[in-house]
C-alpha positions as CSV (number, residue, x, y, z in Angstrom):
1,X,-83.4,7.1,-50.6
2,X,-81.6,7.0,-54.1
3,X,-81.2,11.3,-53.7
4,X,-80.2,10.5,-50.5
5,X,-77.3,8.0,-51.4
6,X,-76.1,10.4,-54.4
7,X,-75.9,13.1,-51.9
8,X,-73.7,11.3,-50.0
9,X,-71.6,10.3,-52.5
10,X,-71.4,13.3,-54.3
11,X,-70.8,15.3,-50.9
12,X,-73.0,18.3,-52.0
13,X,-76.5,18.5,-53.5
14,X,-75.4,20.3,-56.5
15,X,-73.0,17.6,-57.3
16,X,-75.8,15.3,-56.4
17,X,-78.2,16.6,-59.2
18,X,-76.2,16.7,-62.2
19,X,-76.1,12.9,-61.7
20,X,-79.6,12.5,-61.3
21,X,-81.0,14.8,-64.0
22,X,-82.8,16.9,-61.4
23,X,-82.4,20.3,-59.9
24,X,-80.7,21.4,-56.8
25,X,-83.8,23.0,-55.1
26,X,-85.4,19.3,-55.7
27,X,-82.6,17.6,-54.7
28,X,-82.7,19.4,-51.2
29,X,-86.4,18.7,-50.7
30,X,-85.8,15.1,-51.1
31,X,-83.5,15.2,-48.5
32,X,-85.5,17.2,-46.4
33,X,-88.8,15.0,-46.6
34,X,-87.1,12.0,-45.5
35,X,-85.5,13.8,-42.5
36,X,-88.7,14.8,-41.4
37,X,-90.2,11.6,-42.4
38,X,-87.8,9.9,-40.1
39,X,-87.6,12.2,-37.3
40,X,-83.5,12.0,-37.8
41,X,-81.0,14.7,-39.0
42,X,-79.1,12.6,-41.7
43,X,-76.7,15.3,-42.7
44,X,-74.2,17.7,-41.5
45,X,-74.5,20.7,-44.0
46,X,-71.6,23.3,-43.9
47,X,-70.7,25.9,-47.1
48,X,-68.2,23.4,-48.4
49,X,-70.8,20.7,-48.7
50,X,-72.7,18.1,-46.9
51,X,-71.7,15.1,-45.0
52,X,-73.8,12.1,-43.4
53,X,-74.2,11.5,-39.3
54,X,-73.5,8.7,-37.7
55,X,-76.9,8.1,-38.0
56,X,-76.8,9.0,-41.8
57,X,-74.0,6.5,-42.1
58,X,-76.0,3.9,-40.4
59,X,-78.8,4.8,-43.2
60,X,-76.3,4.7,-46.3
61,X,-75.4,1.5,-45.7
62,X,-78.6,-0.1,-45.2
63,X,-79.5,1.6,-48.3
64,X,-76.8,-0.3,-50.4
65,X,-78.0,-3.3,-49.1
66,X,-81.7,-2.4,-49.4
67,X,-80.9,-1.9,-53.1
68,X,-79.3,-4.8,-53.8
69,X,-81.6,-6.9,-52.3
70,X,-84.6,-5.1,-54.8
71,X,-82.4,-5.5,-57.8
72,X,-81.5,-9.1,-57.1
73,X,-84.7,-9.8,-56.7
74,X,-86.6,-8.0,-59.8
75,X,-84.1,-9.4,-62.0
76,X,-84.6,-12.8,-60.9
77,X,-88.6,-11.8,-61.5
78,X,-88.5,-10.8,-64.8
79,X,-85.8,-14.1,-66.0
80,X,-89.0,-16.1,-64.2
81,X,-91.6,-14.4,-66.1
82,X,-89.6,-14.2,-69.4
83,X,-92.4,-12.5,-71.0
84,X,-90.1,-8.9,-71.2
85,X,-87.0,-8.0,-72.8
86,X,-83.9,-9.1,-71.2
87,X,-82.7,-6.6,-68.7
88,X,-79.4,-5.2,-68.7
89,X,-78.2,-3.6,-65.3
90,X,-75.8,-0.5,-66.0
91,X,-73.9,0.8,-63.4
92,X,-73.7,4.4,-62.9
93,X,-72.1,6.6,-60.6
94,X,-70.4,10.3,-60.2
95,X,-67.6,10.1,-62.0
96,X,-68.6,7.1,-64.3
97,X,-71.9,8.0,-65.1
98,X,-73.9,6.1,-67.6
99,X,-75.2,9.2,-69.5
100,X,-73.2,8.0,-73.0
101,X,-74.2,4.9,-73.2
102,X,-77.7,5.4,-72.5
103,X,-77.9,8.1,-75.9
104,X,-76.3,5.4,-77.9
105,X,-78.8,2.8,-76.4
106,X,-81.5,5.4,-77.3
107,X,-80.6,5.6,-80.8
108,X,-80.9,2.0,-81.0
109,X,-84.9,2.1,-80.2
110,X,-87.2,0.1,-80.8
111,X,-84.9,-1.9,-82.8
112,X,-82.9,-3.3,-79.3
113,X,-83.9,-6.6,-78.0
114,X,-83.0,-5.1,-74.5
115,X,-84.0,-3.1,-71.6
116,X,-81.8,-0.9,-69.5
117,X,-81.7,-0.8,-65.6
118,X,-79.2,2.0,-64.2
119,X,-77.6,0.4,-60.8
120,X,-76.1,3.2,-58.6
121,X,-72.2,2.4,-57.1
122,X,-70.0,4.2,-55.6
123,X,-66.5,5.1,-57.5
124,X,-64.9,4.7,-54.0
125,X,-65.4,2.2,-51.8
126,X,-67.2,0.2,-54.1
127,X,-65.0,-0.2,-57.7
128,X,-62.4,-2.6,-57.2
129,X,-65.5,-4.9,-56.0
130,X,-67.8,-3.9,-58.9
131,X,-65.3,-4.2,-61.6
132,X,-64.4,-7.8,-59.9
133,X,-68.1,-8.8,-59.7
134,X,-69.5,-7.9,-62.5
135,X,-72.3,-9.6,-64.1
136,X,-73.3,-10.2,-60.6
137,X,-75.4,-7.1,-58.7
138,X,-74.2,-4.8,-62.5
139,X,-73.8,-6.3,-65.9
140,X,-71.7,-3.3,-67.4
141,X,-70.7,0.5,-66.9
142,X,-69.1,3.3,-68.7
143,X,-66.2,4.7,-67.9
144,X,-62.0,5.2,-68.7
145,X,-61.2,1.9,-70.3
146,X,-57.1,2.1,-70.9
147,X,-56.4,0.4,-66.9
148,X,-54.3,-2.4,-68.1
149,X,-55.1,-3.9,-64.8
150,X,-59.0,-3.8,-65.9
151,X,-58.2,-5.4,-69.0
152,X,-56.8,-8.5,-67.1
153,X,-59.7,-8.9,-65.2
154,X,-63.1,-8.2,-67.6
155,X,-64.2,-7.4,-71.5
156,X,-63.8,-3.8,-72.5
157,X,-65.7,-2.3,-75.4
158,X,-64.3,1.1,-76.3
159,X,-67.0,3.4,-77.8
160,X,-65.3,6.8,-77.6
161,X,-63.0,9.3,-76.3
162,X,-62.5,11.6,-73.4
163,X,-61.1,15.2,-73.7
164,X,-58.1,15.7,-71.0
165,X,-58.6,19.1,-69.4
166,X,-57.4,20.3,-65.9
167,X,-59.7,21.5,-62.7
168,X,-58.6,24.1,-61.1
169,X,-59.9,24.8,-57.3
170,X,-62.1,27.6,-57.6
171,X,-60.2,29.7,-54.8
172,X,-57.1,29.3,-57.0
173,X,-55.6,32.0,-59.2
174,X,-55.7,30.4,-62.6
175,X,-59.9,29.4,-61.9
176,X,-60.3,32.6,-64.3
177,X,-58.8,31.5,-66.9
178,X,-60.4,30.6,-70.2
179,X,-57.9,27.7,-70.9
180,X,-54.1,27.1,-69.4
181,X,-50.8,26.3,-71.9
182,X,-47.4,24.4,-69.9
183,X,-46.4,28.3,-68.7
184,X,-49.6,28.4,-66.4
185,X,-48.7,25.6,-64.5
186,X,-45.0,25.8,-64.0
187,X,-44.8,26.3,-60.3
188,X,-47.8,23.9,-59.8
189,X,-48.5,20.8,-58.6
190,X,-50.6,18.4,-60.9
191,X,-52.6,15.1,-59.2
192,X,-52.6,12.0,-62.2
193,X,-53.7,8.4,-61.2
194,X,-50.7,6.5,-60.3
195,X,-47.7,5.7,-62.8
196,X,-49.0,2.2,-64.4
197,X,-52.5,3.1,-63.8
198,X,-53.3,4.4,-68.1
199,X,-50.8,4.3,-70.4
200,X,-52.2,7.7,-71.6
201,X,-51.4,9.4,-68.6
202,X,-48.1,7.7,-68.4
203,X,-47.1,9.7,-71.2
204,X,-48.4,13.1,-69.8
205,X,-46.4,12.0,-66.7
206,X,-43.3,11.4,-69.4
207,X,-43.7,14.6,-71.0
208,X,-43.7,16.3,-67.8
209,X,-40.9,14.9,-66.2
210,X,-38.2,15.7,-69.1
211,X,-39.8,19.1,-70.7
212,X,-41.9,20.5,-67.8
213,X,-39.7,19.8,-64.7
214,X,-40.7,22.8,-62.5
215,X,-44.3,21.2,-62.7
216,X,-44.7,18.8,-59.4
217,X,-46.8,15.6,-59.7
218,X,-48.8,14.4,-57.0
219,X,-50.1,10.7,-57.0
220,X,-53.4,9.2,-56.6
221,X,-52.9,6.2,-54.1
222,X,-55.9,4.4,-56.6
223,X,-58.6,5.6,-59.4
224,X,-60.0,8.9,-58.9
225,X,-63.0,9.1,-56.3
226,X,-64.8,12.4,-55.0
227,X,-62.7,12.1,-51.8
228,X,-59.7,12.8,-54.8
229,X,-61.4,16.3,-55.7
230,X,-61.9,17.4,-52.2
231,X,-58.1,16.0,-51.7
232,X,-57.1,18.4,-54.4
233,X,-59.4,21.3,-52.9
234,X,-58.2,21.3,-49.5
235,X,-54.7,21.3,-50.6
236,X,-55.6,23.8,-53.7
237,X,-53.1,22.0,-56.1
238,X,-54.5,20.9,-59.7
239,X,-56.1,17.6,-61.4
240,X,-55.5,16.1,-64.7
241,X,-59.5,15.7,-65.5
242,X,-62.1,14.7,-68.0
243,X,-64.6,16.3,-69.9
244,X,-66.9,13.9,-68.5
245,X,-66.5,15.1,-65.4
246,X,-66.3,19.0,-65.8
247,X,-69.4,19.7,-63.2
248,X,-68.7,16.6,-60.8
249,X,-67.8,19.0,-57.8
250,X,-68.5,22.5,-57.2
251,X,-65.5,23.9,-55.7
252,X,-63.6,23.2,-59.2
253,X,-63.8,24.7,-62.8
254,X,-62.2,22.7,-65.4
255,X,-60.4,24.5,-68.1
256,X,-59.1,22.9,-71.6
257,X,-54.9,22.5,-71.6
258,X,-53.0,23.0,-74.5
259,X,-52.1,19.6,-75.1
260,X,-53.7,16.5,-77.6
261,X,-54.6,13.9,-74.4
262,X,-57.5,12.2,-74.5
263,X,-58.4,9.2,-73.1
264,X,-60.6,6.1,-74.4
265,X,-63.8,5.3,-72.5
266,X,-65.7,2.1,-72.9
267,X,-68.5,-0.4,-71.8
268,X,-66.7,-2.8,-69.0
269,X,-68.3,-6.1,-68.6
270,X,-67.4,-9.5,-67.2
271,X,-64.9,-11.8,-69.0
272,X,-67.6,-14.3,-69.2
273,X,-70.6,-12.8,-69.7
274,X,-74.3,-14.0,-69.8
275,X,-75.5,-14.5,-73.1
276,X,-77.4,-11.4,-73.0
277,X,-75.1,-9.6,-72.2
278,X,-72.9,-10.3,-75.1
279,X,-75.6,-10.1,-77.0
280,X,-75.8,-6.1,-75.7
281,X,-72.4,-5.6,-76.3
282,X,-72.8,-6.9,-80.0
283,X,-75.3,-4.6,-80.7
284,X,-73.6,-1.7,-79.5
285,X,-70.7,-2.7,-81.1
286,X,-73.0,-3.1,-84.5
287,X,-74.8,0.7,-84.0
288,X,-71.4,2.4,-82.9
C-alpha cells in the first residue's frame, strides 16, 4: 500500500523508487501483486507515466486515512508503554524527502535518545495542512526553509544548503547540455515559486528582470508539487530546481547554471513543540 501511494504521488514508478530506496522492477511488482490481490486495475499506465482509476483514487484515499489511523495509534502505544525511546515522526515525501536528515540522525547513533518514524505526505494536496499541523499526525520534515510565510507559522532549524540548478524537459534542445550560462536561456521561459514565496529566488527573479530581460518568467500559483514538473513538461518551458530533487521526475534532466543560488533547507517543526521534540531539535542542533 505504501508503493502504491508513492506511485501515485510520484506519477511514475521510477519516480516512485528513488523515494523509497528500492528499484523500479520491484516497484512494479508491488503494484502488480496488490492488483491481482484485489481483483481491481488501480492504475492507468501510458509512456508518460502512470495515473490512478477511479477506483485507484477511491484506494489512495483510504490509504491516507488507513495510515493515519496506524500511526496515531502506535504512537499513542509506545507513550503508554514508555519502556522505548521517544519516537519522533518525520515527514517525507517526493520533493521533501527526509533522506538528509536521517544521515545526520545516523551519525548521531547510539548516542540519540530518540527513534525515527518516516510519515509519508504528499507535497501537494497535503502541505499547507502538514506544515499547519504539525506535531499532530508529523513531528518535523526537511525541506526549503527561507518561506517567510513558514517562519510565521512553525520553528525552523536550518541544517544546510541546496544547490540551485535548472531542469530542462528531456524533449527540449538544451537537455544535452552539460551545464547552461544566462545565453542558454535567453529566449526561454523559466517557472520560480511566486514573487514573496523565498527571498532567494526573489533575487534570481531581480536579476532577471533588469539584466536578463529576454528570459520570460512563469509563476508557480503555490510551492512546487509534481503536478509543477509535469506543468513544465507539457508546456516544455524550464524550472528553477534543486539538487535535491535532480531524479524526482523522469521526463527532466537537471543541469548546474552559472550562477551562486542556493537555498537553505532545514528541519520544520511546530511553534510549540512537545518536549521531545525539542529535545530532537537540540541535539541536531548540538551534532550539526
Amino acid at each position: 500500500m505504501q508503493t502504491f501511494q508513492a506511485v501515485v504521488e510520484a506519477g511514475s514508478f521510477s519516480a516512485a523508487s528513488d523515494g523509497l530506496f528500492i528499484s523500479a522492477v520491484s516497484v512494479k511488482k508491488h503494484v502488480d501483486s496488490l492488483e491481482a490481490e484485489t481483483g481491481v486495475r488501480l492504475l492507468d499506465r501510458t509512456n508518460r507515466g502512470v495515473s490512478p482509476t477511479d477506483a485507484g483514487k477511491v484506494l489512495f484515499e483510504a490509504a491516507k486515512r488507513m495510515e493515519q489511523l496506524s500511526d496515531a495509534a502506535l504512537h499513542e502505544m509506545r507513550s503508554l508503554a514508555g519502556t522505548h525511546k521517544p519516537m519522533i515522526r518525520v515527514g517525507t515525501s517526493l520533493l521533501r524527502p527526509c533522506s538528509r536528515l536521517l544521515e545526520i540522525w545516523s551519525r548521531m547513533g547510539s548516542e540519540s535518545d530518540f527513534g525515527i518514524e518516516v510519515v509519508s505526505f504528499d507535497d501537494g494536496s497535503e502541505l499547507d495542512e502538514v506544515v499547519g499541523r504539525l506535531g499532530s499526525r508529523i513531528d518535523c520534515f526537511l525541506g526549503p526553509c527561507d518561506a517567510p510565510a513558514w517562519h510565521e507559522v512553525c520553528n525552523v532549524l536550518k541544517l544546510g544548503f541546496y544547490d540551485c540548478k535548472i531542469a530542462v524537459p528531456r524533449h527540449h534542445p538544451l537537455a544535452g547540455k552539460a551545464s547552461l550560462n544566462w545565453d542558454d536561456l535567453e529566449g526561454q521561459s523559466l517557472m520560480l515559486v511566486k514573487e514573496g514565496s523565498s527571498p532567494v529566488l526573489d533575487s534570481l527573479r531581480r536579476e532577471i528582470k533588469d539584466h536578463h530581460p529576454k528570459v520570460s518568467i512563469v509563476d508557480t500559483p503555490s510551492f512546487y508539487s509534481i503536478e509543477t514538473f509535469n506543468e513544465c513538461e507539457r508546456r516544455s518551458i524550464l524550472m528553477e530546481t534543486l539538487d535535491a530533487w535532480d531524479n524526482v521526475h523522469p521526463g527532466f534532466v537537471s543541469l548546474p547554471m552559472e550562477w551562486a543560488y542556493i537555498v537553505p533547507f532545514g528541519l520544520l517543526y511546530s511553534k510549540n513543540p512537545t518536549p521531545e521534540m525539542s529535545r530532537f531539535a537540540a541535539e541536531l542542533m548540538g551534532s550539526h
